[in-house]
C-alpha positions in Angstrom: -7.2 -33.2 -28.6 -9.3 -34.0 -31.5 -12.9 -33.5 -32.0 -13.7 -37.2 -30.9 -14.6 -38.9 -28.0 -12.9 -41.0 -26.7 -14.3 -44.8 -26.3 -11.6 -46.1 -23.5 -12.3 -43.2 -21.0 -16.5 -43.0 -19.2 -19.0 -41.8 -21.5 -19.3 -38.5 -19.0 -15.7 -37.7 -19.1 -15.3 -38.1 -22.9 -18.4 -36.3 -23.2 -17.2 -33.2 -20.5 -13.9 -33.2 -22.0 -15.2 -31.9 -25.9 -17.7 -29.8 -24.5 -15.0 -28.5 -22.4 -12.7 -28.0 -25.4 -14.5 -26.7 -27.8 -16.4 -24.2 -25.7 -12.8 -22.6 -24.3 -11.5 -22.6 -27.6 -14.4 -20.2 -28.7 -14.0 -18.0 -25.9 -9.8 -17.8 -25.9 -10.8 -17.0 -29.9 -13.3 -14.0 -29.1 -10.9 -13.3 -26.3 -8.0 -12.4 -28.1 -9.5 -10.9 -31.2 -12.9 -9.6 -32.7 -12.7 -10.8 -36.0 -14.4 -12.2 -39.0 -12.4 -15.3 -38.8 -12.5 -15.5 -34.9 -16.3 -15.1 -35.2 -16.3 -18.3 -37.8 -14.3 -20.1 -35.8 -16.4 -19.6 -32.4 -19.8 -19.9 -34.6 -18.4 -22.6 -35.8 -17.5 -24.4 -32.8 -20.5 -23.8 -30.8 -22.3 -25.7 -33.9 -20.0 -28.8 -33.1 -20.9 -28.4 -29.6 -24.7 -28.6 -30.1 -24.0 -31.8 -32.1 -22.3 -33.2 -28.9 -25.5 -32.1 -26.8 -27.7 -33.6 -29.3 -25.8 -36.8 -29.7 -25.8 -37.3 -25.6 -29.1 -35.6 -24.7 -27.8 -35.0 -21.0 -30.4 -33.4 -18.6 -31.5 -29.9 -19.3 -31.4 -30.7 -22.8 -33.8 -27.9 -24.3 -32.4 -25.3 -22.3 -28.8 -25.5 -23.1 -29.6 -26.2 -26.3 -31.2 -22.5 -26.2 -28.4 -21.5 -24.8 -25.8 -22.4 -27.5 -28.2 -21.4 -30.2 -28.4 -17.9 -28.9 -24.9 -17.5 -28.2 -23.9 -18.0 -32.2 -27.0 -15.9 -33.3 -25.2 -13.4 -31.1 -22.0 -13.4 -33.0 -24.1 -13.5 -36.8 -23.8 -9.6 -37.7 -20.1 -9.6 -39.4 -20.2 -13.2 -40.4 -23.0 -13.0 -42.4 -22.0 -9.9 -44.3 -19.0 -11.2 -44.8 -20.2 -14.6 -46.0 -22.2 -12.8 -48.4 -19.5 -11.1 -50.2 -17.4 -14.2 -50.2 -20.6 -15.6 -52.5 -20.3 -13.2 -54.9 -16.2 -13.1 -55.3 -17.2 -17.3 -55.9 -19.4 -16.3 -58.5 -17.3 -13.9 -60.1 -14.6 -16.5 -60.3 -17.0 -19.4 -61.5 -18.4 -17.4 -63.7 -15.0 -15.9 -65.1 -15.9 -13.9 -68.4 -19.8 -14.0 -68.7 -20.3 -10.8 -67.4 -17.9 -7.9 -66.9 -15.9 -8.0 -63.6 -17.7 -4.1 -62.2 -21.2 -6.6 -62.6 -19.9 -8.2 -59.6 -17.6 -5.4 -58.0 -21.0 -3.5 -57.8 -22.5 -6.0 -55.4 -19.4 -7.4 -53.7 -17.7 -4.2 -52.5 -21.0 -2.6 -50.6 -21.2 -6.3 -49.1 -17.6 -6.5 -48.0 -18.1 -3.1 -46.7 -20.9 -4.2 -44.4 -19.0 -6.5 -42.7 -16.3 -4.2 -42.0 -18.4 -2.2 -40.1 -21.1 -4.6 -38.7 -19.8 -5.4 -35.0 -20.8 -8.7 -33.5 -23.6 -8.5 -30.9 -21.7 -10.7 -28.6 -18.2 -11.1 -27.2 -16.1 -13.8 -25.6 -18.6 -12.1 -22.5 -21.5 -14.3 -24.1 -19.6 -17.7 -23.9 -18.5 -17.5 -20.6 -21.5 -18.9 -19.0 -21.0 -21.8 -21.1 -18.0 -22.4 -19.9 -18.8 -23.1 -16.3 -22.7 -25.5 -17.4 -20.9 -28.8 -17.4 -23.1 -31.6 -18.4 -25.1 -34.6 -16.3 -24.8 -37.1 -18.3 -26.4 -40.4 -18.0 -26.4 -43.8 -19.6 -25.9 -42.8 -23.7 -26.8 -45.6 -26.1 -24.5 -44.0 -29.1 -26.3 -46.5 -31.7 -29.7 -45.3 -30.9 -28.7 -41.5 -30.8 -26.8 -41.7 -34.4 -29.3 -43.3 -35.5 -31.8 -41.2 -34.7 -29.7 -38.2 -36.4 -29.6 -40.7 -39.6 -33.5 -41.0 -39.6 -34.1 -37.0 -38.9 -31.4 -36.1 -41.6 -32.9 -39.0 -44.2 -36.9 -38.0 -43.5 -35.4 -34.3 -44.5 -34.0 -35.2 -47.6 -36.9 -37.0 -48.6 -38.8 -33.6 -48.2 -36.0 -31.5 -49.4 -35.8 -33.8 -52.7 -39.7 -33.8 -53.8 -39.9 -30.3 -53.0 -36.6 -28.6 -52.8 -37.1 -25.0 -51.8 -34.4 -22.8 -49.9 -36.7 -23.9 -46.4 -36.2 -27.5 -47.4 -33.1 -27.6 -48.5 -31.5 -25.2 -44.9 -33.4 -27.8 -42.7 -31.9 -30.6 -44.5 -28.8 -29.2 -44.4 -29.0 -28.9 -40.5 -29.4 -32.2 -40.2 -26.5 -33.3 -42.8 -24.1 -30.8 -40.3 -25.4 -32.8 -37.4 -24.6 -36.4 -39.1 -21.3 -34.9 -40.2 -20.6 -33.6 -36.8 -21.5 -36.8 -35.0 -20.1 -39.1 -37.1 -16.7 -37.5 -36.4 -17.4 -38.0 -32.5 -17.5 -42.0 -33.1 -14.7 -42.0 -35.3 -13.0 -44.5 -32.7 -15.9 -47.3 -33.5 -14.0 -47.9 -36.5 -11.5 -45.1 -38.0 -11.4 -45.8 -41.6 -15.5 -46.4 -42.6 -16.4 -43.3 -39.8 -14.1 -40.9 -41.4 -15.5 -41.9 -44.7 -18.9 -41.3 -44.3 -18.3 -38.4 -42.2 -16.0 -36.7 -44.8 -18.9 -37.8 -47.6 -21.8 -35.7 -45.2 -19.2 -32.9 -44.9 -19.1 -32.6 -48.7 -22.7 -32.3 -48.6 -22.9 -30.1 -46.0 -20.5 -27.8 -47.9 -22.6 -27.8 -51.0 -26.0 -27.2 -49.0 -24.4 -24.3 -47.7 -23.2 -23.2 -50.8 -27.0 -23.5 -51.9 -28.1 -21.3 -48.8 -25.8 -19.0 -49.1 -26.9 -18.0 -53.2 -30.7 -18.1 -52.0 -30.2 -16.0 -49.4 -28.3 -13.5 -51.8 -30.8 -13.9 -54.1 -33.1 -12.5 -51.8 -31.5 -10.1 -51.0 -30.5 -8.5 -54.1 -34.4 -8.5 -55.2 -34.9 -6.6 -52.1 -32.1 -4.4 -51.6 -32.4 -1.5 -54.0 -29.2 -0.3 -52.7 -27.2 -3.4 -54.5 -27.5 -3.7 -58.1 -27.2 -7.5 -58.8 -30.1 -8.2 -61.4 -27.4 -9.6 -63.9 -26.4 -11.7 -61.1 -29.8 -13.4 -60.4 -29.3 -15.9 -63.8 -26.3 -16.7 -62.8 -27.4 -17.8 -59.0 -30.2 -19.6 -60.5 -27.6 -21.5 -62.9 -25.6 -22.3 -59.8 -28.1 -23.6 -57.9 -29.4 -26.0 -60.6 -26.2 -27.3 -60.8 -25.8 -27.7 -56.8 -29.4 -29.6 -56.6 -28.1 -32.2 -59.0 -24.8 -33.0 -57.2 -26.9 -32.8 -54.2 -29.4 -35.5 -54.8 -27.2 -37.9 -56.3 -24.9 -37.3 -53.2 -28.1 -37.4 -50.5 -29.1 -40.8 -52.0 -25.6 -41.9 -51.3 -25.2 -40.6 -47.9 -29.0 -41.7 -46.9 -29.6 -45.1 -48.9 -29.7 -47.6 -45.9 -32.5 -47.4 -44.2 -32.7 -46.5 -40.2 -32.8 -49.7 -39.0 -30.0 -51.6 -41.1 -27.9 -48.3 -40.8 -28.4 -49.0 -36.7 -27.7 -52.8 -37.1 -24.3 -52.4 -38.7 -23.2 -49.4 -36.1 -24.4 -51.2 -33.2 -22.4 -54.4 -34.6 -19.4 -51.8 -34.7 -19.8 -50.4 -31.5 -19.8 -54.4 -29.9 -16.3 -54.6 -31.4 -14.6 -52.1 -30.1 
């Protein structure tokens, strides 16, 4: 089934039945094959699963939030390498013809080599104790926990838009993957406007990652005298201007209701069902 929960079955059995899902699907991943893309996937899915916990707040909250947290850290090594290279091969193809192709062969090809050889910590091993923590759910006002995403994710913007450094903008973006996340779980309160908006803080989250991803090779290249990627660095900081434009203009979008008229109009969703 879908990443969704279901609003004819109990809140508790909707709820067990994602965690459930998305958990297994992580570990049969990892299970099968060690992999870049089997690592993305379970990273990936444990995310989605930490929106569910946050979304429901069931008892022992805190520590299995921990517990998911660590369990993707666990699988980072390969991914992040590989993500890496993946940022300059984007470049190179953005930036098509303003500098020679070995500019960004130079940097790509040591990255790409990295994750070839970087192991994830963790194994399908990791998630199996996630697999048997089932959830005690009680009562879950879905308004009130939405809403309070909304507020977390539109106080972060705020931040992230009168001071937008790469600290900023990653815990905005955290908060955008939450909304994005959690809007797709309440799909059901009414398909067409839920999809919307979730698909519009997906598109944000994608470009906030895109943003992350070129400050944290940006780092890295002024740090790592093993890469030579100074004529990359003005092209980065081109990219990124770009990005914070198309990220504003699509934060006030996503976050220009405030809290409590975005919790009226969900909770008068929510009643007709």
């Amino acid at each position: 089934m879908s990443y969704t929960l279901s609003l004819d079955a109990p809140p508790e059995v909707a709820i067990e039945r994602v965690r459930r899902e998305q958990v297994q699907a992580a570990y049969d991943g990892l299970r099968e094959e060690i992999s870049t893309e089997s690592v993305h996937d379970a990273r990936k899915r444990l995310k989605k699963t930490r929106a569910l916990l946050r979304l429901t707040r069931p008892k022992g909250f805190k520590r299995r939030n921990r517990a998911l947290r660590d369990a993707g850290r666990a699988l980072s090594g390969a991914r992040d390498a590989d993500v890496l290279a993946e940022t300059v091969a984007d470049l190179s193809e953005r930036y098509s013809g303003q500098l020679p192709k070995v500019a960004f062969e130079r940097v790509r090809a040591p990255l790409a080599a990295r994750a070839r050889v970087t192991d994830p910590d963790g194994s399908a091993d990791t998630l199996a104790p996630l697999l048997q923590d089932a959830w005690s759910v009680g009562d879950v006002d879905l308004t009130e926990a939405l809403t309070r995403t909304y507020a977390r994710g539109r106080e972060a913007f705020m931040v992230a838009d009168a001071k937008p450094t790469a600290e900023n903008l990653h815990e905005w973006r955290k908060r955008v993957k939450d909304l994005w996340y959690q809007q797709a779980l309440l799909e059901e309160v009414w398909p067409g406007v839920m999809k919307a908006q979730a698909k519009e803080a997906k598109t944000l989250s994608k470009q906030l990652g895109e943003d992350h991803d070129l400050a944290v090779l940006d780092t890295l290249l002024r740090s790592d005298d093993t890469l030579d990627g100074d004529e990359l660095r003005p092209l980065i900081k081109r990219r990124r201007k770009q990005l914070l434009k198309q990220m504003r203009k699509r934060g006030r979008r996503v976050y220009a209701e405030r809290p409590k008229h975005f919790a009226r109009r969900l909770r008068r969703y929510v009643e007709l069902v």
